[in-house]
C-alpha positions in Angstrom: 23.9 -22.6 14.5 23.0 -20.8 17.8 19.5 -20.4 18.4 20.3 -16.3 18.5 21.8 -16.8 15.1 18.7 -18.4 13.7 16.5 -15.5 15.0 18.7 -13.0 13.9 18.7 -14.3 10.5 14.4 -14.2 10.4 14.5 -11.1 11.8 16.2 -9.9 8.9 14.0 -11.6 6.8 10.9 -10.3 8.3 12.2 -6.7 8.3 12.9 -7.2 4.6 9.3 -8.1 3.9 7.8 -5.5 6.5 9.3 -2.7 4.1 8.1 -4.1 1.6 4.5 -4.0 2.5 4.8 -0.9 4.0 5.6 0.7 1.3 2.9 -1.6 -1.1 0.0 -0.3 1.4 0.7 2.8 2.6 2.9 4.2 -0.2 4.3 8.2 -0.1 1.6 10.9 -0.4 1.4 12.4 -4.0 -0.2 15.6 -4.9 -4.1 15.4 -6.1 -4.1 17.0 -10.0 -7.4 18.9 -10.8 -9.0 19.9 -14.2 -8.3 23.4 -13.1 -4.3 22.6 -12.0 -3.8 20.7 -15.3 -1.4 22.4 -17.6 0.6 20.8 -20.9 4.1 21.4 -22.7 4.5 21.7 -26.3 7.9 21.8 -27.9 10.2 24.6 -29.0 10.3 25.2 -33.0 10.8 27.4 -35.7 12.2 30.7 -34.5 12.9 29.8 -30.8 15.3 27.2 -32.0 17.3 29.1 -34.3 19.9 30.4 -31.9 20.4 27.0 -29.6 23.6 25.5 -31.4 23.6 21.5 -31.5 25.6 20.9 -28.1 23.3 23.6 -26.7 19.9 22.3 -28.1 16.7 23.0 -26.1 13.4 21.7 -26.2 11.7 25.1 -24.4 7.6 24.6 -23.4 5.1 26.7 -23.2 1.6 25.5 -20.8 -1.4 25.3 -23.4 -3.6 26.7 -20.9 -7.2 25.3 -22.2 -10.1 24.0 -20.7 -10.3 20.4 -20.2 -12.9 18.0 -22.0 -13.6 14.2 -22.1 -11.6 11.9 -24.3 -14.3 11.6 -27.0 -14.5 15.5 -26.9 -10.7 15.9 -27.7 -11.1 13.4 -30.7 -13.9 15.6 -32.2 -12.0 18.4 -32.3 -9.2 17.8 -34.7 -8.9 15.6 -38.1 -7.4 12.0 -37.6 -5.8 9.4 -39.4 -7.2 5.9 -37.7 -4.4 3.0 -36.1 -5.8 0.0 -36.4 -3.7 -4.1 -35.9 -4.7 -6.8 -33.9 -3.2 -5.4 -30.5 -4.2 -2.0 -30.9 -6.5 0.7 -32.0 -6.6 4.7 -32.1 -5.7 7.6 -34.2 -2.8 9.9 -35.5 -3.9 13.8 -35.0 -3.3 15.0 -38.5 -2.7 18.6 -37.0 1.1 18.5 -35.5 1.3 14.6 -36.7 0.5 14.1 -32.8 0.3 10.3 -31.2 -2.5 11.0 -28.8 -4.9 8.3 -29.2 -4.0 4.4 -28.5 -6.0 2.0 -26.8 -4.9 -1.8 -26.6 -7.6 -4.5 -27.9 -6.1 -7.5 -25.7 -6.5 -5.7 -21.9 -9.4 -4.5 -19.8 -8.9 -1.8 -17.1 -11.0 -4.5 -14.8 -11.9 -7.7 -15.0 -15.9 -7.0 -15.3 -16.8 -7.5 -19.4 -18.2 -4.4 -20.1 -14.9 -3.1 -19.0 -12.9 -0.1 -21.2 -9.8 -1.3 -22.6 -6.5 0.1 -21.4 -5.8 3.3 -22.8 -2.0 4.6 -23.5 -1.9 7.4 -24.9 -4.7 11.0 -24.7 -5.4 13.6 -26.1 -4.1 17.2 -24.7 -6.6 19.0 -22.9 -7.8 15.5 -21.0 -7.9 14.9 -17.8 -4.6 12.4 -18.1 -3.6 14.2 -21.4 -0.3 11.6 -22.7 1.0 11.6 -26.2 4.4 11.4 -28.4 5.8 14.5 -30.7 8.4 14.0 -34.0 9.7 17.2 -35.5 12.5 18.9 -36.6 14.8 22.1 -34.8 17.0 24.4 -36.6 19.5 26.5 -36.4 18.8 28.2 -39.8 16.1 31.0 -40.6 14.2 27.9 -42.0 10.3 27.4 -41.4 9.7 23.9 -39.3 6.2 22.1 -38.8 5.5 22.2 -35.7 2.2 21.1 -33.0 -0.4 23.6 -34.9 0.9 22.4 -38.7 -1.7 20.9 -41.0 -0.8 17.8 -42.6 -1.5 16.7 -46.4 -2.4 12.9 -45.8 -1.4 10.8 -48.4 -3.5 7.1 -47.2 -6.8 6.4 -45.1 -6.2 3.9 -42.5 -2.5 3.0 -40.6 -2.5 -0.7 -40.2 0.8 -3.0 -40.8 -0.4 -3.6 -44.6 -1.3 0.3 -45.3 1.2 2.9 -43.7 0.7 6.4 -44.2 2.3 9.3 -45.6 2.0 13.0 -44.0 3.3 16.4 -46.4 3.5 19.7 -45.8 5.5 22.2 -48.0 6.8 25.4 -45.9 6.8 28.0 -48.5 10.4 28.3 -49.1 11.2 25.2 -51.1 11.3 22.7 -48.3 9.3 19.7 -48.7 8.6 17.7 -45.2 7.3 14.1 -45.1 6.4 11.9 -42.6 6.0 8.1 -43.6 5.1 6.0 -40.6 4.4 2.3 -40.7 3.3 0.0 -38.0 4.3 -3.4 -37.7 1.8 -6.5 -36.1 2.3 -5.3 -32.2 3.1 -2.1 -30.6 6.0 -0.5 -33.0 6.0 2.5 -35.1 8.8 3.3 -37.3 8.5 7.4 -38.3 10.7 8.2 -40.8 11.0 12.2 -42.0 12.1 13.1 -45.0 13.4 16.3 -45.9 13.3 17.7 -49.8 15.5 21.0 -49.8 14.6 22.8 -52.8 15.1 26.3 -50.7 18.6 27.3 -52.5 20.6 26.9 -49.9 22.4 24.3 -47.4 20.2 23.6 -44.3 20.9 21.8 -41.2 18.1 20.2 -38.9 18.4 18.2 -35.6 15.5 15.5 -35.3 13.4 15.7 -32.0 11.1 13.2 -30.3 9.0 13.8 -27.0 6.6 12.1 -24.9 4.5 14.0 -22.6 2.2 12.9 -19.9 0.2 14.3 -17.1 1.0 12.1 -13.8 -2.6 11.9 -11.6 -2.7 10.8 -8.0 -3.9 7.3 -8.4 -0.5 7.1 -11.1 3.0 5.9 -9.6 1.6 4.5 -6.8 3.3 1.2 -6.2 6.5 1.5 -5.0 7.2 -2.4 -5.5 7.8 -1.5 -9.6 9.7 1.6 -11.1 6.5 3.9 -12.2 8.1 7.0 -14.1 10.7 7.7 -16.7 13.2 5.2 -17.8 15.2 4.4 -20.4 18.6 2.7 -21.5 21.1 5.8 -22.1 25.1 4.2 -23.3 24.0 0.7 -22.4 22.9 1.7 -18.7 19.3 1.8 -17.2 18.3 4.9 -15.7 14.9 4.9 -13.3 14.2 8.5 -12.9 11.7 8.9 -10.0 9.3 11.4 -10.3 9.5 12.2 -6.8 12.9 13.3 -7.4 11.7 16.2 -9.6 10.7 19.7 -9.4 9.5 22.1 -11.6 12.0 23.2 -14.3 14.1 20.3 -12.8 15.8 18.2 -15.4 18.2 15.4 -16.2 20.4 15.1 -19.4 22.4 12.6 -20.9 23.9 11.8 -23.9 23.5 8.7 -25.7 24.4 6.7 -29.0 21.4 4.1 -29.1 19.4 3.4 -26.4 15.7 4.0 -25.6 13.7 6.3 -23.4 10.2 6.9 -22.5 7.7 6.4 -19.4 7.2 3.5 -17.9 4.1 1.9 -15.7 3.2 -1.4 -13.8 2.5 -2.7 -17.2 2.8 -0.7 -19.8 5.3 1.6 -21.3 6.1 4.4 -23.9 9.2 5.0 -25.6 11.3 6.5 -28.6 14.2 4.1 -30.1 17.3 5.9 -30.2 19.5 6.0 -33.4 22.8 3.9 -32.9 24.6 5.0 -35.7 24.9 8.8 -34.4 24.7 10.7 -30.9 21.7 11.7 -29.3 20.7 14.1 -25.9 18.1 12.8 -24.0 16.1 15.1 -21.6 13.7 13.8 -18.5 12.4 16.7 -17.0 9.3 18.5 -15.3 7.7 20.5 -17.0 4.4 22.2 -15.1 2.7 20.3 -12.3 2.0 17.2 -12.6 3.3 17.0 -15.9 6.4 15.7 -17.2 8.4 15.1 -20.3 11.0 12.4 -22.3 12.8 13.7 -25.3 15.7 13.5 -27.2 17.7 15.7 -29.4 19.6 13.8 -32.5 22.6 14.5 -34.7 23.0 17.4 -36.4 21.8 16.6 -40.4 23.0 18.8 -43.3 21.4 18.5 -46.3 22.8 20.5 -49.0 20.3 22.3 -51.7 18.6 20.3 -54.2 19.0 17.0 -52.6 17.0 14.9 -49.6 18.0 14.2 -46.4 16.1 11.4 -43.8 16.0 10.7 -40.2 14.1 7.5 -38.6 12.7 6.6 -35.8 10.6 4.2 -33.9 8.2 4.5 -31.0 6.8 2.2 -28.7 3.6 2.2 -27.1 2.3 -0.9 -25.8 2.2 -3.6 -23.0 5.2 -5.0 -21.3 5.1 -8.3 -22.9 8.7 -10.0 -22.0 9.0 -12.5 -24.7 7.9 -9.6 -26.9 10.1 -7.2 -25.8 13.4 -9.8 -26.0 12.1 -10.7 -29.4 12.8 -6.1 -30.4 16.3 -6.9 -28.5 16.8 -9.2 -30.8 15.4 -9.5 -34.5 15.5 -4.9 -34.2 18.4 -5.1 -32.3 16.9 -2.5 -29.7 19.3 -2.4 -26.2 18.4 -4.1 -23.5 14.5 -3.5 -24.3 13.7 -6.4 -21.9 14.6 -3.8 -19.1 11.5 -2.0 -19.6 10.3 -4.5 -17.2 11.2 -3.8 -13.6 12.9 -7.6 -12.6 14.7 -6.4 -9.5 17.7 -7.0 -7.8 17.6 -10.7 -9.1 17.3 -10.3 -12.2 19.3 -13.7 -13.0 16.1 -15.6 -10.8 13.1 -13.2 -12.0 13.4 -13.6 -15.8 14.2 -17.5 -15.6 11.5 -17.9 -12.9 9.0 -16.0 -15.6 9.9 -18.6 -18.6 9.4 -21.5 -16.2 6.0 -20.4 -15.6 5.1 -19.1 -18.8 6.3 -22.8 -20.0 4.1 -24.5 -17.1 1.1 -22.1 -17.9 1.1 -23.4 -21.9 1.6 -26.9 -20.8 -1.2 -26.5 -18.2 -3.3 -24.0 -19.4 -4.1 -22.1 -16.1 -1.4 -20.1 -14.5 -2.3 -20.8 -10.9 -1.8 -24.7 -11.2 1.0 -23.6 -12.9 2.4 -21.5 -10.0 1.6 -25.1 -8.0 3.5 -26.8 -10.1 6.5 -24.3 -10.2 6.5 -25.0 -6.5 6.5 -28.7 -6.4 9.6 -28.5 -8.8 11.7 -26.1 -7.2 10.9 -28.1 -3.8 12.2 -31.3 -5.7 15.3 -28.9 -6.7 16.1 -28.5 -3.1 15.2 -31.7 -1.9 18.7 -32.4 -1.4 19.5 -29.4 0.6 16.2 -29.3 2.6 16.7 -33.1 3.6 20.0 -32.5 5.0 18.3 -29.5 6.5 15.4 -31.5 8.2 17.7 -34.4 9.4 19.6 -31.8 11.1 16.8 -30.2 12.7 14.8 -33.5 13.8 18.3 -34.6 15.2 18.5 -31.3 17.2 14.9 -31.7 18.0 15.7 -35.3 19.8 18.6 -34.0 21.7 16.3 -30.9 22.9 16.3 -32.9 26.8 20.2 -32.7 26.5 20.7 -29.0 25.3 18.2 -28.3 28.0 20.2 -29.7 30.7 23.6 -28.3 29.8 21.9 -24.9 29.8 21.1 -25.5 33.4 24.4 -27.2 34.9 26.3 -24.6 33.0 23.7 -21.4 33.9 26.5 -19.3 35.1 28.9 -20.1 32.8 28.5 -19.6 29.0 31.5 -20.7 27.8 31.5 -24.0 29.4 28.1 -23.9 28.4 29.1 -23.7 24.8 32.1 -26.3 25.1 29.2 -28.4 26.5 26.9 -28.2 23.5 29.5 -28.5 20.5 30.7 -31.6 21.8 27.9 -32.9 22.2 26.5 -31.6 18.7 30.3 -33.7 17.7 28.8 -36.6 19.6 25.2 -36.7 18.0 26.8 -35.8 14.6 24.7 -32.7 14.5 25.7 -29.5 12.3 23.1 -26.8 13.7 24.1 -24.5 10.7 22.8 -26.9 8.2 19.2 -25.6 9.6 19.3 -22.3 7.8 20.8 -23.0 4.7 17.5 -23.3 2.7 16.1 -20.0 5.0 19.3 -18.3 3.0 18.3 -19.7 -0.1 14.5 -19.2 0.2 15.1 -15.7 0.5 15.6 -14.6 -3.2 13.1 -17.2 -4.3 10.6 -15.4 -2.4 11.6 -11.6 -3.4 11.9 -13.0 -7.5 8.6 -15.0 -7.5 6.9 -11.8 -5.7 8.6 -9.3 -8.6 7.7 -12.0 -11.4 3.8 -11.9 -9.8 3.8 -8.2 -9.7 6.0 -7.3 -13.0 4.5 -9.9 -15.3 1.7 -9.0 -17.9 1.0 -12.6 -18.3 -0.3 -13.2 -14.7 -2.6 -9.9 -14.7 -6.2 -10.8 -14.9 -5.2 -14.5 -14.3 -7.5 -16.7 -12.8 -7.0 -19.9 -10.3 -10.0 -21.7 -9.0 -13.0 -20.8 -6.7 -12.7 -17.3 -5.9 -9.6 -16.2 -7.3 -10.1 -14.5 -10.6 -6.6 -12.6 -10.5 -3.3 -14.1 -9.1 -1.9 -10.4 -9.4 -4.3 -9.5 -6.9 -4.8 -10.2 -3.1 -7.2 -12.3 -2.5 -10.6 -11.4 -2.7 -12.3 -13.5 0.1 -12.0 -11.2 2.9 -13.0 -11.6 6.0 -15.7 -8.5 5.5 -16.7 -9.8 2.2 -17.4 -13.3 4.2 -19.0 -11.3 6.9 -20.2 -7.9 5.5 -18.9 -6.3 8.6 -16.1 -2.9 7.8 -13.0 -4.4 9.0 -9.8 -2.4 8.9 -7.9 -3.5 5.8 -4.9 -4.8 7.5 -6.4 -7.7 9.4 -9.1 -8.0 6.9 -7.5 -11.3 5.5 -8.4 -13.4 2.2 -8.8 -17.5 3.2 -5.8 -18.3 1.3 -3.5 -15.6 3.6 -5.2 -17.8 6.3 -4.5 -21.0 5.3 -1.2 -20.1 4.4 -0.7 -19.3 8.3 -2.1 -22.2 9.6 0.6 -24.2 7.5 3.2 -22.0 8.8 2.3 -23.1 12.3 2.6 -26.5 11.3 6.1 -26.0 10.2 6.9 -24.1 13.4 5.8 -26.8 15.6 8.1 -29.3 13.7 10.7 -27.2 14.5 13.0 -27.4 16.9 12.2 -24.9 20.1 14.3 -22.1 21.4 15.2 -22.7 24.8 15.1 -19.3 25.7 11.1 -18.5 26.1 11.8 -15.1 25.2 12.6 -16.4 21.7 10.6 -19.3 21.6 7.0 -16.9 22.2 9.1 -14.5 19.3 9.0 -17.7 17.0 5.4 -18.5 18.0 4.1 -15.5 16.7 6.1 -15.3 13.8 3.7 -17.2 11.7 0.8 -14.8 12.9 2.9 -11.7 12.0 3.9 -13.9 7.9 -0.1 -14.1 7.6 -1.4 -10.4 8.5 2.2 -9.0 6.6 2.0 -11.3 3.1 -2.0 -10.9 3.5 -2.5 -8.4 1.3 0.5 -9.7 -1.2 -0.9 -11.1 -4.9 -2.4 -14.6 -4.3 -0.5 -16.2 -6.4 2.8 -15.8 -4.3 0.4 -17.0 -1.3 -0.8 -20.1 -3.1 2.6 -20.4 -4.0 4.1 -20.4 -0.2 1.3 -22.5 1.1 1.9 -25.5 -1.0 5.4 -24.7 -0.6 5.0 -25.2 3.1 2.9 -28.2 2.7 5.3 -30.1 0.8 7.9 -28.7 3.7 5.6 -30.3 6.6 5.7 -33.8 4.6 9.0 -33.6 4.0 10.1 -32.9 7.6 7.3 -35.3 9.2 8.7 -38.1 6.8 12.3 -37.0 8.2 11.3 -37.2 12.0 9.8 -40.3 11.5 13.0 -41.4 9.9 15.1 -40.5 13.0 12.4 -41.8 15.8 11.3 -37.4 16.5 8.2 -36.8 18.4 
C-alpha cells in the first residue's frame, strides 16, 4: 500500500476520534434551569378526558406552579408507603399513588464513603423533580383518581415478600385498586383493578407517565444517548432532547415495547402490554421538563363485573446481564437496548461478557481489561505477524524505494512500475501493513462504548492511583505539580506512558519518504496522547499494553528478518 494510502487511512482514523473528544469535552451548550424557571406537568383526567375518543387520546398538562423545597421537605409533606429490597429504597406517595422517591443501595454519586447514594426518582416541587404516574382516562361522565386522590392503603411496607394494595371508591359505584408488587431488583408490576358497580357499561383507557426535570449538568455526554428512549414495534427510538421544543411531541403506536428516560447509567421505564395496542407520547412539556407516556387499549367493562389492566415499571441501573435476564424469563423486547452499545453492537456486548468473565475470574476489572488485551492480541497474532513481516521487509528495502524515487523523480509512473516490481522481487505485499489498522478500528470504538456504557466498570478500581477505570486518569500533571494547567494538556501518567509506547511503535515503523508525511507521522503519537488523554483509563491501560505487546511482537519480527 502507498505510503499516501497509509496516511489517508490514519487520517480518517484520527478524525474519527477527534470528534469524538470534541464532543466528550466541549459538548453543546444547554440551558441553566433555576428554582424560579422550574415548572412540572401533571396529567389530564376526569372531565378533560371525557371528549378525547381512544384514537384521539390526550394526556393535556397543566405547570404546578409551587415553590421549590429540598428533597427531605417534599417527603414531609405528603403520607407514604415505604419501598424497601436489597437494591433499593424509597417510598410510594399515597396521594395520586405517585413514584417519586427511589434511591438505589448498591451506588454512590462519588467515590468518597460518606457519599449519597444515587437517586432516581423526586419528588415534585424539587429542584430535579422525576417521578412515574398510573391512572385511568375516560371517555364516560365517570369520576377517575387522579394526582390529588387519597389512597386507602391496604399494607405497611412494599418489599418483594409484602406488596401493597391502594383503594379508593369514587362515589358512584366504582371501586379502583391498585396492587403493586416488587420483585428482588428494580421491577414493579402495577396492576389496576376496576369494580363497576355504577349501573352502567364503562370504558377506561390505562395511562402511564414519567416526568422529569432535565438540569444543565443532565445530558451532557454526547458519547451515550442521555434522553427518552424506548422500543416502539420492535424498533429503538433515541429521542434527543435537543430536538424538542415546547409543546413539541412525538407519537407512535405500539403493541409491546418499552419506553422511558434513559441516562449514562440508569434508566426509567413503563413495560408495554403485548397482547393489545398502545400510543406512546415523548414530548416537552415546560422548560426543562419533559414527559414519556403511553395510552393503552380501550377496556370495557360491563356493570356488575371487574375489569384489570397491568403494568410494570422500571427504575433502576443499567445492569446488562440484568436487563437480558427481563428479555428473557419476562419476555420484555429488546430491554438490553436500554444500554447505548453503539454502532457495533455485535463487538460491544461480546466484548462486555469477556470482561465481565475476566473480572470474576480475576477479581479486579483493570487486570482484567490487561488480560482482555493480551488475548485479543493473541487473536490477531496471525494477522499482525503477517503484518509485521511485511513492514520490517519494507523497512529493509527503505535504501531501494529511496533510490527509485530519485532515478524516477520526474516520472511517476515509471516510478511506480519501479517499485511494484521490486515489491514482486522482495515478495513484499505493502497492503498487508494496514490490515490490523482496519481491524483495530472497531476494537477501539467498542472497548471505548463498553468503558463508558458499562455499570460494571463505574467506580472500578486498578492499582496505584486509579480508583475508577470509567474515569480519566486522575494523576494530572497539576495534581503532580499544583500549578493551573489548562485541561487539555493537563495529562494523567498513564495518557503519557501510553504516548511514549506509541513512539516506540512509530519508530519501528517503516518511514515515509516524503518528509512532509514522515514529520505528519512523527507527531501523530503526540496528537493520540493529548486527544485519548482525557478518555476513561481503562481504554488507556488497555491501548498501552496493547502497544507494548505490538513493540515485542514487531522487534521479535525485525530481528527475524535481519531489520535495524
Amino acid at each position: 500500500m502507498k505510503e499516501e494510502t497509509k496516511s489517508l487511512y490514519l487520517a480518517i482514523l484520527l478524525s474519527a476520534i477527534a470528534i469524538l473528544v470534541v464532543n466528550w469535552i466541549w459538548p453543546a451548550e444547554k440551558s441553566a434551569t433555576t428554582a424560579e424557571e422550574t415548572v412540572l406537568s401533571e396529567p389530564q383526567t376526569n372531565s378533560q378526558a371525557a371528549d378525547a375518543p381512544q384514537d384521539k387520546a390526550q394526556i393535556l398538562y397543566t405547570p404546578a406552579g409551587k415553590d421549590i423545597v429540598s428533597v427531605d421537605e417534599a417527603l414531609l409533606q405528603d403520607k407514604r408507603v415505604k419501598i424497601t429490597n436489597t437494591r433499593i429504597n424509597g417510598s410510594i406517595r399515597v396521594k395520586g399513588a405517585r413514584f417519586d422517591d427511589l434511591s438505589l443501595s448498591d451506588y454512590k454519586q462519588t467515590l468518597a464513603e460518606d457519599s449519597p447514594q444515587v437517586a432516581i426518582l423526586q419528588p415534585n416541587n424539587t429542584v430535579a423533580p422525576y417521578y412515574a404516574e398510573f391512572g385511568w382516562l375516560s371517555n364516560d361522565n365517570v369520576k377517575l383518581p387522579d394526582n390529588n386522590t387519597l389512597w386507602q392503603v391496604i399494607g405497611n411496607e412494599l418489599t418483594p415478600q409484602t406488596p401493597i394494595v391502594l383503594e379508593w371508591n369514587n362515589g358512584q359505584g366504582i371501586k379502583f385498586v391498585r396492587k403493586i408488587s416488587l420483585d428482588d431488583n428494580y421491577m414493579f408490576n402495577i396492576e389496576q383493578i376496576v369494580e363497576n358497580r355504577s349501573g352502567k357499561d364503562i370504558t377506561l383507557y390505562p395511562y402511564g407517565l414519567i416526568n422529569k426535570v432535565y438540569q444543565e449538568s443532565d445530558n451532557s455526554s454526547k458519547v451515550v444517548h442521555e434522553g427518552m428512549l424506548g422500543v416502539i414495534d420492535s424498533s429503538l427510538k433515541e429521542i434527543s432532547l435537543s430536538k424538542l421544543d415546547k409543546g413539541d411531541k412525538k407519537e407512535f403506536t405500539t403493541q409491546g415495547g418499552w419506553a422511558g428516560f434513559g441516562e449514562r447509567y440508569w434508566f426509567s421505564a413503563f413495560i408495554l402490554d403485548s397482547k393489545g395496542e398502545s400510543k406512546v407520547r415523548f414530548s416537552q412539556t415546560a422548560d426543562d421538563t419533559y414527559q414519556t407516556d403511553f395510552t393503552g387499549a380501550a377496556l370495557v367493562i360491563p356493570n356488575g363485573t371487574v375489569g384489570t389492566s397491568a403494568t410494570k415499571f422500571y427504575a433502576g441501573a443499567k445492569e446488562i446481564k440484568l436487563l437480558d435476564d427481563y428479555t428473557k424469563d419476562a419476555h420484555i423486547e429488546k430491554f438490553d437496548l436500554a444500554v447505548d452499545f453503539g454502532w457495533y453492537y455485535f463487538l460491544t456486548k461480546p466484548f462486555f461478557y469477556i470482561l465481565d468473565f475476566l473480572y470474576r475470574i480475576i477479581g479486579n476489572m483493570g487486570w482484567a481489561i490487561l488480560l482482555f488485551a493480551a488475548l485479543l492480541r493473541l487473536a490477531m497474532f496471525p494477522v499482525a505477524n503477517k503484518s509485521y513481516e511485511s513492514m520490517s521487509k519494507m523497512k529493509k528495502v527503505q535504501p531501494k524505494i529511496q533510490a527509485i524515487q530519485q532515478t524516477y523523480a520526474g516520472d511517476k509512473m515509471r516510478q511506480q512500475q519501479a517499485m511494484m516490481e521490486l515489491y514482486r522481487k522482495e515478495k513484499i505485499n505493502p497492503a498487508s501493513g494496514c490490515l490490523p489498522m482496519f481491524i483495530q478500528i472497531p476494537v477501539f470504538f467498542s472497548l471505548y462504548k463498553v468503558l463508558n456504557i458499562a455499570i460494571e466498570i463505574r467506580h472500578a478500581p486498578f492499582i496505584g492511583w486509579i480508583k475508577d477505570l470509567s474515569a480519566p486518569d486522575p494523576m494530572t500533571l497539576s495534581a503532580m505539580t499544583g500549578l493551573p494547567i489548562p485541561s487539555l494538556i493537563n495529562l494523567g501518567v498513564w495518557p503519557i506512558l501510553m504516548g511514549l509506547t506509541m513512539y516506540l511503535q512509530q519508530k519501528l515503523s517503516p518511514q515515509p519518504t516524503n518528509k512532509d508525511q514522515a514529520r505528519m507521522m512523527m507527531l501523530l503519537p503526540i496528537v493520540f496522547t493529548f486527544m485519548l488523554g482525557h478518555f476513561a483509563s481503562g481504554l488507556v491501560i488497555y491501548w498501552t499494553l496493547s502497544n507494548v505487546l505490538s513493540i515485542i511482537q514487531q522487534k521479535a519480527i525485525m530481528r527475524k528478518y535481519g531489520v535495524k
